[in-house]
PDB file of N, CA, C and O in Angstrom:
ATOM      1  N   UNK A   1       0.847  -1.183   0.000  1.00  0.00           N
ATOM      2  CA  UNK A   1       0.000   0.000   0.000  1.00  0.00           C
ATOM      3  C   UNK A   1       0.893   1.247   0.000  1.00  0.00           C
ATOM      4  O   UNK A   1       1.707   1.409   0.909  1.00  0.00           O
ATOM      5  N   UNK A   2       0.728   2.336  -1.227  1.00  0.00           N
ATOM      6  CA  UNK A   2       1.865   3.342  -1.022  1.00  0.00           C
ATOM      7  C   UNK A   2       0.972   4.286   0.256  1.00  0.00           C
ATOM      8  O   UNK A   2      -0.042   4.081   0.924  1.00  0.00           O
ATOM      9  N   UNK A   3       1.999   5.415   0.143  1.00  0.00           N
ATOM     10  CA  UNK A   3       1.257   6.403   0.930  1.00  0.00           C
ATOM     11  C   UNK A   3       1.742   7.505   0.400  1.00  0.00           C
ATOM     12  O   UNK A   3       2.906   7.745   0.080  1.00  0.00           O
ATOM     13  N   UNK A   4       0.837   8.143   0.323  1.00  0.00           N
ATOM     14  CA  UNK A   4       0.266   9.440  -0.757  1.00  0.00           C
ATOM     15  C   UNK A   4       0.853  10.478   0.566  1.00  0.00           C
ATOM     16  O   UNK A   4       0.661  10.479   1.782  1.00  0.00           O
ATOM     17  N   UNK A   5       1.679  11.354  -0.400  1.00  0.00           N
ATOM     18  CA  UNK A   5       2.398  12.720   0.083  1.00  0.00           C
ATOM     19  C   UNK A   5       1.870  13.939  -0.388  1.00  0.00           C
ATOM     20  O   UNK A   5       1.536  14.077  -1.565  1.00  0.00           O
ATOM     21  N   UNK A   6       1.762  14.923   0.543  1.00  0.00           N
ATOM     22  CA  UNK A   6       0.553  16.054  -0.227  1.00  0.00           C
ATOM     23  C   UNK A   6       1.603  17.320   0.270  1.00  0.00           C
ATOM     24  O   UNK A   6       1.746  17.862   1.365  1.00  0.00           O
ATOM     25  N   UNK A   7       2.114  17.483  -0.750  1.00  0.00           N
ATOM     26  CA  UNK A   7       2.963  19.563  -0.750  1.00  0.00           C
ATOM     27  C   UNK A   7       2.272  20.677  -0.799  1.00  0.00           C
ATOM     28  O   UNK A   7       1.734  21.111  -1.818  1.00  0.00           O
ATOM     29  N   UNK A   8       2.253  21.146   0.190  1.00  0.00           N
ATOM     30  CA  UNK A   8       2.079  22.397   0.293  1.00  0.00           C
ATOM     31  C   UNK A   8       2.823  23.759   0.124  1.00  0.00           C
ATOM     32  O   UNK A   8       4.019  23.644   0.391  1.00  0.00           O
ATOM     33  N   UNK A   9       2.493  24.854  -0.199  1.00  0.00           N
ATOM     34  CA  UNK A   9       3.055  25.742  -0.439  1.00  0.00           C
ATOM     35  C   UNK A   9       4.276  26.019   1.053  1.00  0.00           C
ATOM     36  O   UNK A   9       3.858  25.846   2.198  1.00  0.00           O
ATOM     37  N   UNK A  10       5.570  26.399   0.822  1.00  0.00           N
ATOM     38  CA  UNK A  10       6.173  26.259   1.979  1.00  0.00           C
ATOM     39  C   UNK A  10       7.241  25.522   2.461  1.00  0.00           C
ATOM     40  O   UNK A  10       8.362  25.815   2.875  1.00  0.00           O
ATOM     41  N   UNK A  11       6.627  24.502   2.309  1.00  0.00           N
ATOM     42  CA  UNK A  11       7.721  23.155   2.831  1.00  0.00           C
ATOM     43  C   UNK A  11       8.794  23.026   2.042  1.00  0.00           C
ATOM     44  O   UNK A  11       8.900  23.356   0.861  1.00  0.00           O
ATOM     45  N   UNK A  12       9.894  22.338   3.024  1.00  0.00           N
ATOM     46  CA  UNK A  12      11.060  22.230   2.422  1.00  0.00           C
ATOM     47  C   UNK A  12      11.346  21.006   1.777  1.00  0.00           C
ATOM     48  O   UNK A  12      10.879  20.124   2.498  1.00  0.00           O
ATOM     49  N   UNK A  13      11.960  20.437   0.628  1.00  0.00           N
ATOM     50  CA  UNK A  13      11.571  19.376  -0.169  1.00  0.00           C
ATOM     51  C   UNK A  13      13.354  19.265  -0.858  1.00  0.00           C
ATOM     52  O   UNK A  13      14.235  20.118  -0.967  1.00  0.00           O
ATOM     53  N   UNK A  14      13.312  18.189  -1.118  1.00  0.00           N
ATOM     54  CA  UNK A  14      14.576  18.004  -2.235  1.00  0.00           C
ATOM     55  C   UNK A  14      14.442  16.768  -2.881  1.00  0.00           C
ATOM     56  O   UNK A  14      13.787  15.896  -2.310  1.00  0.00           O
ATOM     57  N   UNK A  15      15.146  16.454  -4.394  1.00  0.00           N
ATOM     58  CA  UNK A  15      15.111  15.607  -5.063  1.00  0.00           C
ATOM     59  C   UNK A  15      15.488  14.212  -4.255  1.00  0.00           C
ATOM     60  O   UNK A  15      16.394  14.090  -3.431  1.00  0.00           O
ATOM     61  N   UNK A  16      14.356  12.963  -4.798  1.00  0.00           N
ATOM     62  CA  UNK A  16      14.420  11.517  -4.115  1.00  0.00           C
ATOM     63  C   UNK A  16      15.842  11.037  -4.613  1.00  0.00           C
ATOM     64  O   UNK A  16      16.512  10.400  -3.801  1.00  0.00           O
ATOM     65  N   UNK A  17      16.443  11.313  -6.045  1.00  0.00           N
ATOM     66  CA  UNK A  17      17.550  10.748  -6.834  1.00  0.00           C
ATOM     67  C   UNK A  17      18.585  10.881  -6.124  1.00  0.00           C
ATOM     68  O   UNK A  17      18.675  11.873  -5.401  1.00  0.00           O
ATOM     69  N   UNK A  18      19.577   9.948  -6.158  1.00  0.00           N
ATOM     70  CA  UNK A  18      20.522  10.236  -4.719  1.00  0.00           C
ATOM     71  C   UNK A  18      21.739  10.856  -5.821  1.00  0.00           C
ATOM     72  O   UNK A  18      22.541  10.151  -6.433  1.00  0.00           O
ATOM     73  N   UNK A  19      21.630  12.515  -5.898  1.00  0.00           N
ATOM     74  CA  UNK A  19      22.478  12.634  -6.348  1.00  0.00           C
ATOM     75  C   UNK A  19      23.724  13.586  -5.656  1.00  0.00           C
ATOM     76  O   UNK A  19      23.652  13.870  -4.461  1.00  0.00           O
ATOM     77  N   UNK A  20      24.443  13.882  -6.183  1.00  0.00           N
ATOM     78  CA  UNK A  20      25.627  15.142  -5.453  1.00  0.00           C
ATOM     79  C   UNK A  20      24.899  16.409  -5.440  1.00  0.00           C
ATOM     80  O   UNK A  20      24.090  16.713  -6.316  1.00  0.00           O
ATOM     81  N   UNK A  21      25.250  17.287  -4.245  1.00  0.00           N
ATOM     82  CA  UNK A  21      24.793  18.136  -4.207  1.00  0.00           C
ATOM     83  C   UNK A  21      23.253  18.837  -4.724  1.00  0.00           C
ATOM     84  O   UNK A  21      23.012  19.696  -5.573  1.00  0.00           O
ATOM     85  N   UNK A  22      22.368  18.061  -3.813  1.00  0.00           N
ATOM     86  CA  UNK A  22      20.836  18.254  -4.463  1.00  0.00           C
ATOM     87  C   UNK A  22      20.430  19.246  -3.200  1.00  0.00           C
ATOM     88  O   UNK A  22      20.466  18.716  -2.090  1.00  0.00           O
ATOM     89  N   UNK A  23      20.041  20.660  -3.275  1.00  0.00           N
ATOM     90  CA  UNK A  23      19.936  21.489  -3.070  1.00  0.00           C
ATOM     91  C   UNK A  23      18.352  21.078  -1.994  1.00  0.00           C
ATOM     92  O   UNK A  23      17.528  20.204  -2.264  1.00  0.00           O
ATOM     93  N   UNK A  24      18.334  21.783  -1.087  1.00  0.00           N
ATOM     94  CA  UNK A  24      17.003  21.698  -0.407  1.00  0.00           C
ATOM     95  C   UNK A  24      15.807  23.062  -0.827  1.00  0.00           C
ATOM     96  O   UNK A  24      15.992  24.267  -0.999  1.00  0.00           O
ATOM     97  N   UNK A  25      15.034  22.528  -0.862  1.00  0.00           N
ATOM     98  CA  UNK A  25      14.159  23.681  -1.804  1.00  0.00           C
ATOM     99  C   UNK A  25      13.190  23.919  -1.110  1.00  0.00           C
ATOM    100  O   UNK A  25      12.896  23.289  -0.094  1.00  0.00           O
ATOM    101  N   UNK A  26      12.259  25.340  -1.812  1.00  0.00           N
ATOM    102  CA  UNK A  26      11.035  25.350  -0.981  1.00  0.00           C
ATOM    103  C   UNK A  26       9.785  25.709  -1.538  1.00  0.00           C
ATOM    104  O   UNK A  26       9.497  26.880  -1.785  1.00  0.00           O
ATOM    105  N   UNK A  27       8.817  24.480  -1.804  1.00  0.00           N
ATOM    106  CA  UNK A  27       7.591  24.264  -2.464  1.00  0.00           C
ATOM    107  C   UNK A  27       6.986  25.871  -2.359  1.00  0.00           C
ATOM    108  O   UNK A  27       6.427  26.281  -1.342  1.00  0.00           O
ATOM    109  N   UNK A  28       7.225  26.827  -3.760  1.00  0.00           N
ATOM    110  CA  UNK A  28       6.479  27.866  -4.258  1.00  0.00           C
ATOM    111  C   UNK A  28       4.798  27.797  -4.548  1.00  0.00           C
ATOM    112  O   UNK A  28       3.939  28.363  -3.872  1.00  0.00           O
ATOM    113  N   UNK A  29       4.576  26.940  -5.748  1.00  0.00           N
ATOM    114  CA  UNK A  29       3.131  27.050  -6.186  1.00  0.00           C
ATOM    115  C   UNK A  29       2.971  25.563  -6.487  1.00  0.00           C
ATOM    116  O   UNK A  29       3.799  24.987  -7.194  1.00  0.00           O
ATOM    117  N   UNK A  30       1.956  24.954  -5.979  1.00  0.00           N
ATOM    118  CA  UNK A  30       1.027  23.466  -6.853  1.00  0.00           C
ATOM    119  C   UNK A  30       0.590  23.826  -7.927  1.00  0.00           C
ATOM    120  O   UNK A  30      -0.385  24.553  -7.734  1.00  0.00           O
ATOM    121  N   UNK A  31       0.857  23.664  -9.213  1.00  0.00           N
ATOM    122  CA  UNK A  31       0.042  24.244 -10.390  1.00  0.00           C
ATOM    123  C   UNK A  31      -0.819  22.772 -10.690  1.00  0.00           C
ATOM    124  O   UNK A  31      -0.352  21.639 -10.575  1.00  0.00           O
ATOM    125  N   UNK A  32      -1.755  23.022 -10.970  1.00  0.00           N
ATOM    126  CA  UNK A  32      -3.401  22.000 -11.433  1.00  0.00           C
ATOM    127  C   UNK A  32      -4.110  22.982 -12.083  1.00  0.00           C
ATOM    128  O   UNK A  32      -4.264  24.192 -11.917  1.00  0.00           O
ATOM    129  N   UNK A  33      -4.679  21.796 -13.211  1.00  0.00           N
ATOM    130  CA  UNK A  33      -5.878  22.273 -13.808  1.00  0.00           C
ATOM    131  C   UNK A  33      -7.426  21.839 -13.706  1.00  0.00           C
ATOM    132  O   UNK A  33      -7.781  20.678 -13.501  1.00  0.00           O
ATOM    133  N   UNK A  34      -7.993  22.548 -13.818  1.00  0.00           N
ATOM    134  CA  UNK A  34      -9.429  21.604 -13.119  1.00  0.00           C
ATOM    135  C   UNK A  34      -9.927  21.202 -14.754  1.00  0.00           C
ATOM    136  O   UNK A  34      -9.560  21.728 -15.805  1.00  0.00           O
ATOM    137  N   UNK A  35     -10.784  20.203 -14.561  1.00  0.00           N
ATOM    138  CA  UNK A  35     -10.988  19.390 -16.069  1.00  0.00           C
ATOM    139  C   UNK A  35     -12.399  20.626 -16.658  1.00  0.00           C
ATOM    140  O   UNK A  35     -12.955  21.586 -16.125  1.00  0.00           O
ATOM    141  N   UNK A  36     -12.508  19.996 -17.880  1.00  0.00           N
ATOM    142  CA  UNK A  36     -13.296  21.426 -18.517  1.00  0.00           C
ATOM    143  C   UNK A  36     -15.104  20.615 -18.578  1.00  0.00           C
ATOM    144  O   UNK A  36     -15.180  19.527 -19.150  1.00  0.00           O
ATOM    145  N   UNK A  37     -15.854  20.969 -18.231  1.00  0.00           N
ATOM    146  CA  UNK A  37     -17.304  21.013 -18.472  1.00  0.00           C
ATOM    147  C   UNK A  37     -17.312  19.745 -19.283  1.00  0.00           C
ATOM    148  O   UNK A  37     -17.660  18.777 -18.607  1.00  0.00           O
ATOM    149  N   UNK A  38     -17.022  19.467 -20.568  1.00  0.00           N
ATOM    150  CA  UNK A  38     -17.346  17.911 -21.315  1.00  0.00           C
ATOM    151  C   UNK A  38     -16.996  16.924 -20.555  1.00  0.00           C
ATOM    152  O   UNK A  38     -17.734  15.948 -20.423  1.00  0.00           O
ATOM    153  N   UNK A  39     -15.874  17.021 -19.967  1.00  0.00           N
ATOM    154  CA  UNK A  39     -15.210  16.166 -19.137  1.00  0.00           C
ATOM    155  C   UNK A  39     -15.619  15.792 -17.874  1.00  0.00           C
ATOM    156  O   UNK A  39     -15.102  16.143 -16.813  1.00  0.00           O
ATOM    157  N   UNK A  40     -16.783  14.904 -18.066  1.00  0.00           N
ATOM    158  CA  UNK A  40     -17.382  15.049 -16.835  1.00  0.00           C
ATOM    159  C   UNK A  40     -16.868  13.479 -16.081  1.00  0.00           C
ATOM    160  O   UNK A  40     -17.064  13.368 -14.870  1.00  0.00           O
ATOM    161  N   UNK A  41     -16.319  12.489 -16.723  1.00  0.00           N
ATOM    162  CA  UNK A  41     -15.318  11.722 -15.933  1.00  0.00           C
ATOM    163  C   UNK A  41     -14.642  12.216 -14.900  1.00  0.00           C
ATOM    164  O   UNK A  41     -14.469  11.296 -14.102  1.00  0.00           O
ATOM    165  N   UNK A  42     -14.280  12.981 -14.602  1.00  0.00           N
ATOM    166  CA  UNK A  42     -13.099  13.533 -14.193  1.00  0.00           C
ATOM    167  C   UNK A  42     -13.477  14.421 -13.325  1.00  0.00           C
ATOM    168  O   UNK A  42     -13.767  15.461 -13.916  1.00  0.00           O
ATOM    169  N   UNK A  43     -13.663  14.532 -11.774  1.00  0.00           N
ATOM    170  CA  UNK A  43     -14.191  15.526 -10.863  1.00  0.00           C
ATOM    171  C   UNK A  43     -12.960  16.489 -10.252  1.00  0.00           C
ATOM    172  O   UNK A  43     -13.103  17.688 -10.010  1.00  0.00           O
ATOM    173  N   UNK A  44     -11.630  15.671 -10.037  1.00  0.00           N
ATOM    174  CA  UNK A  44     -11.101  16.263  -9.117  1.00  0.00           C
ATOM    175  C   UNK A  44      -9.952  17.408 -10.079  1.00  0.00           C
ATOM    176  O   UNK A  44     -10.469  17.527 -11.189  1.00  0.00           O
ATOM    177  N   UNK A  45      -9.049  17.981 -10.035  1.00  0.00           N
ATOM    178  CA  UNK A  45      -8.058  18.657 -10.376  1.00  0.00           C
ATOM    179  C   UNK A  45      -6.778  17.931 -10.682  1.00  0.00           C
ATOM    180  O   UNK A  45      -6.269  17.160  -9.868  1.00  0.00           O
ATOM    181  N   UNK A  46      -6.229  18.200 -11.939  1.00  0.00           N
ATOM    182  CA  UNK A  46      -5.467  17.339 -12.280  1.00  0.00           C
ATOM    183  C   UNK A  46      -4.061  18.047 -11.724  1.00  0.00           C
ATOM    184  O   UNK A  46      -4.089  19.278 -11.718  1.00  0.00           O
ATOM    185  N   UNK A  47      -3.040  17.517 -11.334  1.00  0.00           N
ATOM    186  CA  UNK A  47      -1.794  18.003 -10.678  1.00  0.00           C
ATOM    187  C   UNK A  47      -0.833  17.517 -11.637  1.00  0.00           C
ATOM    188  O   UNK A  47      -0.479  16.394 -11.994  1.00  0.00           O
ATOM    189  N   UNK A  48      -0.304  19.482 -12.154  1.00  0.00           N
ATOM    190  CA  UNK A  48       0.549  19.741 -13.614  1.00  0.00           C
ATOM    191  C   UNK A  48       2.114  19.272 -12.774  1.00  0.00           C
ATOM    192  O   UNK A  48       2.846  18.418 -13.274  1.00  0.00           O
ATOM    193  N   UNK A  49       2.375  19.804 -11.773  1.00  0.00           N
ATOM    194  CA  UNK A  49       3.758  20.040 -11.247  1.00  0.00           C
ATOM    195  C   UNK A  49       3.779  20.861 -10.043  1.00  0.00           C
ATOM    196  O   UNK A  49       2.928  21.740  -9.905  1.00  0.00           O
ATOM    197  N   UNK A  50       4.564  20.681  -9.265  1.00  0.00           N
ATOM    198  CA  UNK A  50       5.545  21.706  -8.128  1.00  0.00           C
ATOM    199  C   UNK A  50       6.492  22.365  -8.487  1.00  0.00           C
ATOM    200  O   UNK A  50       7.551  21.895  -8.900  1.00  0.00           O
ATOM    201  N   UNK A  51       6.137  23.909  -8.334  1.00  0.00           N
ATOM    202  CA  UNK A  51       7.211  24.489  -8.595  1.00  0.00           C
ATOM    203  C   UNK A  51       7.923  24.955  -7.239  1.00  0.00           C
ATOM    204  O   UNK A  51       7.311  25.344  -6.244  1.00  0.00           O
ATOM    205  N   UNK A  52       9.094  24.871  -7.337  1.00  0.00           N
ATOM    206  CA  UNK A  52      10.415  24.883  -5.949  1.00  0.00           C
ATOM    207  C   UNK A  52      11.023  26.366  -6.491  1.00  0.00           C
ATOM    208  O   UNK A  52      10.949  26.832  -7.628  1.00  0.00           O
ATOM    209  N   UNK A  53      11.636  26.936  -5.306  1.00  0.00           N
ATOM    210  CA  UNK A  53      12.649  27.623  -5.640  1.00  0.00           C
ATOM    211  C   UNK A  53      14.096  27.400  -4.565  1.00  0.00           C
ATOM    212  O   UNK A  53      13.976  26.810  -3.491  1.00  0.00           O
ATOM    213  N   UNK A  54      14.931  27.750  -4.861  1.00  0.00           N
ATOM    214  CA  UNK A  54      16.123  27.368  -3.889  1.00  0.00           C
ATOM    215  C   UNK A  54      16.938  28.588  -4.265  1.00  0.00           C
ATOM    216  O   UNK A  54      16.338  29.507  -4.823  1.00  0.00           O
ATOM    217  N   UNK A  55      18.376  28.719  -4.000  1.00  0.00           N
ATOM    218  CA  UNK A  55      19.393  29.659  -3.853  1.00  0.00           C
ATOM    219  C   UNK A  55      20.794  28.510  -4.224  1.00  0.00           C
ATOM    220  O   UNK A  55      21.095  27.444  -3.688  1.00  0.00           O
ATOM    221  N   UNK A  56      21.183  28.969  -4.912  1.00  0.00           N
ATOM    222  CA  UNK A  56      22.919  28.342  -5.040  1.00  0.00           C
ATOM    223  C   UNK A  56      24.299  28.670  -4.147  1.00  0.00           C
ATOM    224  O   UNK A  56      24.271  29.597  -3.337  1.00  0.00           O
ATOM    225  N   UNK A  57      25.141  28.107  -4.277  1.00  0.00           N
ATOM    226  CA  UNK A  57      26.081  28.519  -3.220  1.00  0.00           C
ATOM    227  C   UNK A  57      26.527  29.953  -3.318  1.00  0.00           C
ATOM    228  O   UNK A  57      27.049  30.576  -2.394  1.00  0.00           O
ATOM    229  N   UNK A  58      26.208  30.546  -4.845  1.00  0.00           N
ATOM    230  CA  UNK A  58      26.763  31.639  -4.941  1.00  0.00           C
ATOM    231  C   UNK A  58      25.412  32.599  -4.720  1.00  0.00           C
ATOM    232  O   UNK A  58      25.609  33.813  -4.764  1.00  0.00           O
ATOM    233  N   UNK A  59      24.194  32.174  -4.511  1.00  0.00           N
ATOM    234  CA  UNK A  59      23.362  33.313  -4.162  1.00  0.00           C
ATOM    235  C   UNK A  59      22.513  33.388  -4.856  1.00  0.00           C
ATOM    236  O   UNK A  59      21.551  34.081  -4.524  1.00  0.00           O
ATOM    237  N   UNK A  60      22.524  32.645  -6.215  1.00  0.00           N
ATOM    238  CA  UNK A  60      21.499  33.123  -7.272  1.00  0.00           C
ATOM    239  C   UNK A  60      20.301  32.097  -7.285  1.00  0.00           C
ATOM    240  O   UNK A  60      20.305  30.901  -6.995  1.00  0.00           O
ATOM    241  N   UNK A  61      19.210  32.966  -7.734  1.00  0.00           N
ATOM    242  CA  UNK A  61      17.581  32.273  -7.282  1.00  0.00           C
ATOM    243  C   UNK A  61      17.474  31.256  -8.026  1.00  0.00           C
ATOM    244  O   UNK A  61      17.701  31.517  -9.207  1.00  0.00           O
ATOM    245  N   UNK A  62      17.212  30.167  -7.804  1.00  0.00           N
ATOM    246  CA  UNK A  62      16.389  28.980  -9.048  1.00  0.00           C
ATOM    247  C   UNK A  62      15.223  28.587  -8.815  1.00  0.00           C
ATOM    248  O   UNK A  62      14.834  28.635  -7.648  1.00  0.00           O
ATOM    249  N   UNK A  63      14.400  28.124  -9.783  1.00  0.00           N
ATOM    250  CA  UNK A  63      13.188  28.002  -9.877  1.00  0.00           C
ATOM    251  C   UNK A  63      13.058  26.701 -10.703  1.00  0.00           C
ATOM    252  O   UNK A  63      14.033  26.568 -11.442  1.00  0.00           O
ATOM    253  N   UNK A  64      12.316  25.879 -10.788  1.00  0.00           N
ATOM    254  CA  UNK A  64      11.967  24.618 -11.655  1.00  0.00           C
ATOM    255  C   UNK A  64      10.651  23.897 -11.213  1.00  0.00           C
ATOM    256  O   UNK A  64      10.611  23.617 -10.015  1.00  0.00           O
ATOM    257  N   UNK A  65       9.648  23.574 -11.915  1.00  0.00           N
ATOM    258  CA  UNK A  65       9.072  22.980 -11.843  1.00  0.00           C
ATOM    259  C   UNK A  65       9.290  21.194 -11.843  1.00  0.00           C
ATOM    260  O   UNK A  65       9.915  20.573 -12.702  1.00  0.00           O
ATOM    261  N   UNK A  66       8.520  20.539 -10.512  1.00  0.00           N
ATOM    262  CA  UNK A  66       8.888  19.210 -11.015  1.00  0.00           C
ATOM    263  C   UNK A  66       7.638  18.206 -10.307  1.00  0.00           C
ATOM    264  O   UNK A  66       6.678  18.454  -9.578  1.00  0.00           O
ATOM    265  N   UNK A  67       8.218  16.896 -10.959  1.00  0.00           N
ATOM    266  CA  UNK A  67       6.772  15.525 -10.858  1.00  0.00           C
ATOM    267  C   UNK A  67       6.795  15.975  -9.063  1.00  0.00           C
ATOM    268  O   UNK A  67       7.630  16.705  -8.529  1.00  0.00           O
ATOM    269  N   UNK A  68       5.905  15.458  -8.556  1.00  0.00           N
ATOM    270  CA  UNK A  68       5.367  15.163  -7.267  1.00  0.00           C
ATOM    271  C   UNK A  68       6.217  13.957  -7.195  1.00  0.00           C
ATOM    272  O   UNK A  68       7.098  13.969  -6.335  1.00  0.00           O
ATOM    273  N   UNK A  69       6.097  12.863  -7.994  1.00  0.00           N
ATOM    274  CA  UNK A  69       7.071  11.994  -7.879  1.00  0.00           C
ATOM    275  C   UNK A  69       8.624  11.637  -8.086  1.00  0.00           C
ATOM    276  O   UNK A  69       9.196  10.547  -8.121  1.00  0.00           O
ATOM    277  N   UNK A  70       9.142  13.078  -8.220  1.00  0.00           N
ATOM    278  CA  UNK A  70      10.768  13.080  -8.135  1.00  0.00           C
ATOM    279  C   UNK A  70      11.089  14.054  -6.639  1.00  0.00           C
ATOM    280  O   UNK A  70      12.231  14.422  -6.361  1.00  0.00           O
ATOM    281  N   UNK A  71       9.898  14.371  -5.787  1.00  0.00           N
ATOM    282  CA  UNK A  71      10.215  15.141  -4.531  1.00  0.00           C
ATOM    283  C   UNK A  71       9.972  14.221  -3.323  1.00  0.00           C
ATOM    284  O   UNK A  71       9.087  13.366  -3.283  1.00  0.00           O
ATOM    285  N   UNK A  72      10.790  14.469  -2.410  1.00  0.00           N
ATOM    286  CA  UNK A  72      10.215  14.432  -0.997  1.00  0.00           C
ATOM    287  C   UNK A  72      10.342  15.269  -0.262  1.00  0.00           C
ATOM    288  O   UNK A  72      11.200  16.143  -0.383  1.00  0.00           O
ATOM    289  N   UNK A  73       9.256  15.175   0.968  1.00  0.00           N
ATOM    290  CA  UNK A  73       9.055  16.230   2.113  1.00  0.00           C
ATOM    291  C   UNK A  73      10.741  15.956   3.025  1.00  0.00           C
ATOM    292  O   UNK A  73      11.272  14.856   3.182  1.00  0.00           O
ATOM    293  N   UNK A  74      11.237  17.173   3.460  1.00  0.00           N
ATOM    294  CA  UNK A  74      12.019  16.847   4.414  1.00  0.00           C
ATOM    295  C   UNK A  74      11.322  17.533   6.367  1.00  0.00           C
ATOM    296  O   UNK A  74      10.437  18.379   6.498  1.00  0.00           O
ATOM    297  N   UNK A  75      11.885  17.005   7.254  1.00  0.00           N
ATOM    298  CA  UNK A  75      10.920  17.283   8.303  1.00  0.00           C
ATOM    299  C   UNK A  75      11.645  18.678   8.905  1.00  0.00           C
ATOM    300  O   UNK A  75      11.137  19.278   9.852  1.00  0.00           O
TER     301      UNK A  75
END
């Protein structure tokens, strides 16, 4: 049974990929679209991406959008 992780604007997050130097970030905007009127399958809001922003060692802002499933929450 997985267990479903829900980001909020705020939290601090960094990439699951175990890579070098993966920056700790902080969940900006949830972007979703809600489905259109024909589409009546479909009730809830579809979830486009998380966008993060962080700072580099030298100071400068970054921004990227990414899957829900390449983040985790850190505590």
């Amino acid at each position: 049974m997985s267990l479903h992780v829900y980001f909020h604007t705020g939290d601090l997050v960094q990439l699951k990929q175990d890579l070098p130097h993966k920056p700790t970030m902080v969940v900006q905007k949830i972007s979703k679209i809600r489905p259109t009127k024909e589409d009546t399958a479909i009730k809830k809001p579809i979830l486009l991406g998380i966008t993060c922003f962080w700072f580099t060692k030298d100071g400068l802002y970054q921004e990227r959008t990414f899957s829900s499933k390449d983040l985790e929450k850190l505590c």
